[in-house]
N, C-alpha and C positions, 0 to 999 in steps of 0.2 A: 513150111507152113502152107505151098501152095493147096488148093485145093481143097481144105480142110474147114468146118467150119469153124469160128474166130466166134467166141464167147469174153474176149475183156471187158471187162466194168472194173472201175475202179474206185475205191472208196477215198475218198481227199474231204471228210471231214464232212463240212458243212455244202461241198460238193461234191459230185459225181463227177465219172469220166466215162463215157460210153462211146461204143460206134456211133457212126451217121446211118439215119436211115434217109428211105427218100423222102418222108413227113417233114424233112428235115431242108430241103431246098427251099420254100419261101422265105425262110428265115436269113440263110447266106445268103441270099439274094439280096433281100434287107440290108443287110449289117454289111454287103460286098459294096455299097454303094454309097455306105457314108464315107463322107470327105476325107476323114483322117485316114482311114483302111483305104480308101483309094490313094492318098498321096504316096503312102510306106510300104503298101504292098502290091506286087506286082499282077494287078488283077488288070485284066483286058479290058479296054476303054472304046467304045459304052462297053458298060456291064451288061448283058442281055440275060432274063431266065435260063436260055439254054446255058451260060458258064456255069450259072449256078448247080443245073443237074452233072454236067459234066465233073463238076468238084467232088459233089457229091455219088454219082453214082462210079465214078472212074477212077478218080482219085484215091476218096478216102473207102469207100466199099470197095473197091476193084483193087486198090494198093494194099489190104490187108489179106485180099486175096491170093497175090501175086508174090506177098513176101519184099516189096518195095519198099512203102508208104504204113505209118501205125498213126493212125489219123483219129483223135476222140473230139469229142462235142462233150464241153465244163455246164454240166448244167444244175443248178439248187438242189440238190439231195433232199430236201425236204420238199419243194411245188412242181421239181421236174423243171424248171424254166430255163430256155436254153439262154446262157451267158456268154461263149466263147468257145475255139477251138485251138488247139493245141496237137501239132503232129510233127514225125520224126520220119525225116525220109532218112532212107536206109543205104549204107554204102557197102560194098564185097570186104572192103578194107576192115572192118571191124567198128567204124565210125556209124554217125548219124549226125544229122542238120536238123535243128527244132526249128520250130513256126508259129506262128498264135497271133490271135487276136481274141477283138474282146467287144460284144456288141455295146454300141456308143451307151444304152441305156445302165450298164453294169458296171463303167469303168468307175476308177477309185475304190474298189470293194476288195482289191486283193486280189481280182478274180485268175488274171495272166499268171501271178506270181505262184501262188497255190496249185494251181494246173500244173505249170511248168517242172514243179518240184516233183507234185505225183506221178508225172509223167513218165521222169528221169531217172525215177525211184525206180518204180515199172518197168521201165526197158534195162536199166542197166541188170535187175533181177530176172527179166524173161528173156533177155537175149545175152549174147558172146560179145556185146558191147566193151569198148575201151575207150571211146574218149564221144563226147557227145558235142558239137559246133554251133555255135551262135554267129549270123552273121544278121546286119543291120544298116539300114541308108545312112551315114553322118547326117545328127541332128534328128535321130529317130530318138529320142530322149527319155519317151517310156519303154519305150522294149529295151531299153538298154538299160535302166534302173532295175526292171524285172529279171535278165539276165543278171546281175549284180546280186541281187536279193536272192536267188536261188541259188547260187555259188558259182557263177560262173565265174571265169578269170578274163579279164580283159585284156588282150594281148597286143593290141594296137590296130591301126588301120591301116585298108589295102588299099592303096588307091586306084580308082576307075575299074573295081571287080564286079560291081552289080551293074544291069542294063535294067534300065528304070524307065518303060516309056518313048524305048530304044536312044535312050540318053545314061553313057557310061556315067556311075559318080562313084564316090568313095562307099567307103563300109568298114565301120565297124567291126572287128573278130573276137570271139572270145569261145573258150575252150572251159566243159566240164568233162574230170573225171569219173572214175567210180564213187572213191571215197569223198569226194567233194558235194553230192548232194545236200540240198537246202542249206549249205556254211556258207554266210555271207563272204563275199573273194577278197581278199587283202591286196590291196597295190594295184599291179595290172594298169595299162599303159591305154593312152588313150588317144 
């Protein structure tokens, strides 16, 4: 995929999933600095604009480039309004590690869960995908309800695998396969 250019959009309904563009940094900049998305996710403390371009143009532009990173931006298919993003960093293995959030103004709509599913739809169809990874802080409560809701299986936790802050804590793991897209997960350990 290097080198080439990268046309995904994806249709999820009452939402979209597209690239980042750069139009597209005041907004992470935004949504990178509410309290909740700074507690859960490991964003750089302060937040400065420059993270923000960085995410944006290195990350999720520059990782679709490079064949790493498939990084979309969930936004209202009907007013264009950006809600959340949702991406899959990309392992040699045949795996991938999802990611998401959801700007404080949209949560409760569905918005992570629906992404999450299109997403996984999408990659497990456009790529040699076999298993897709959820991992999460203990006590991250919605992302881990969102993982559930999309099929994921909840496998237990690891303890002290994420540095959070550069303070090791637990994490949540859960594993989707191919055929397990959007089937709510049964069991799974916690």
């Amino acid at each position: 995929m290097a080198g080439r250019p990268v046309r995904a959009v994806i249709d999820a309904g009452w939402l979209t999933l597209r690239l980042f563009t750069p139009d597209d940094i005041p907004w992470v900049y935004e949504v990178s600095c509410d309290p909740v998305v700074r507690h859960f996710v490991g964003v750089p403390s302060p937040y400065l604009p420059e993270h923000a371009a960085f995410f944006v143009e290195t990350l999720a532009i520059g990782g679709w480039r490079d064949g790493r990173r498939l990084e979309f931006l969930a936004a209202d298919a009907g007013t264009g309004e950006r809600l959340g993003r949702v991406g899959l960093g990309l392992r040699e293995d045949g795996t991938a590690e999802i990611g998401y959030w959801v700007d404080p103004r949209a949560r409760g709509r569905e918005v992570a869960t629906q992404a999450v599913v299109a997403a996984c739809r999408w990659a497990f169809a456009a790529r040699p995908l076999e298993l897709i990874e959820w991992r999460a802080e203990v006590g991250n409560t919605a992302s881990r309800r969102v993982a559930e809701k999309a099929g994921f299986t909840i496998e237990g936790t690891l303890r002290s695998r994420l540095v959070h802050r550069g303070v090791r804590v637990n994490a949540w793991v859960g594993s989707l396969l191919r055929d397990e897209v959007g089937a709510p997960a049964s069991g799974g350990q916690g």
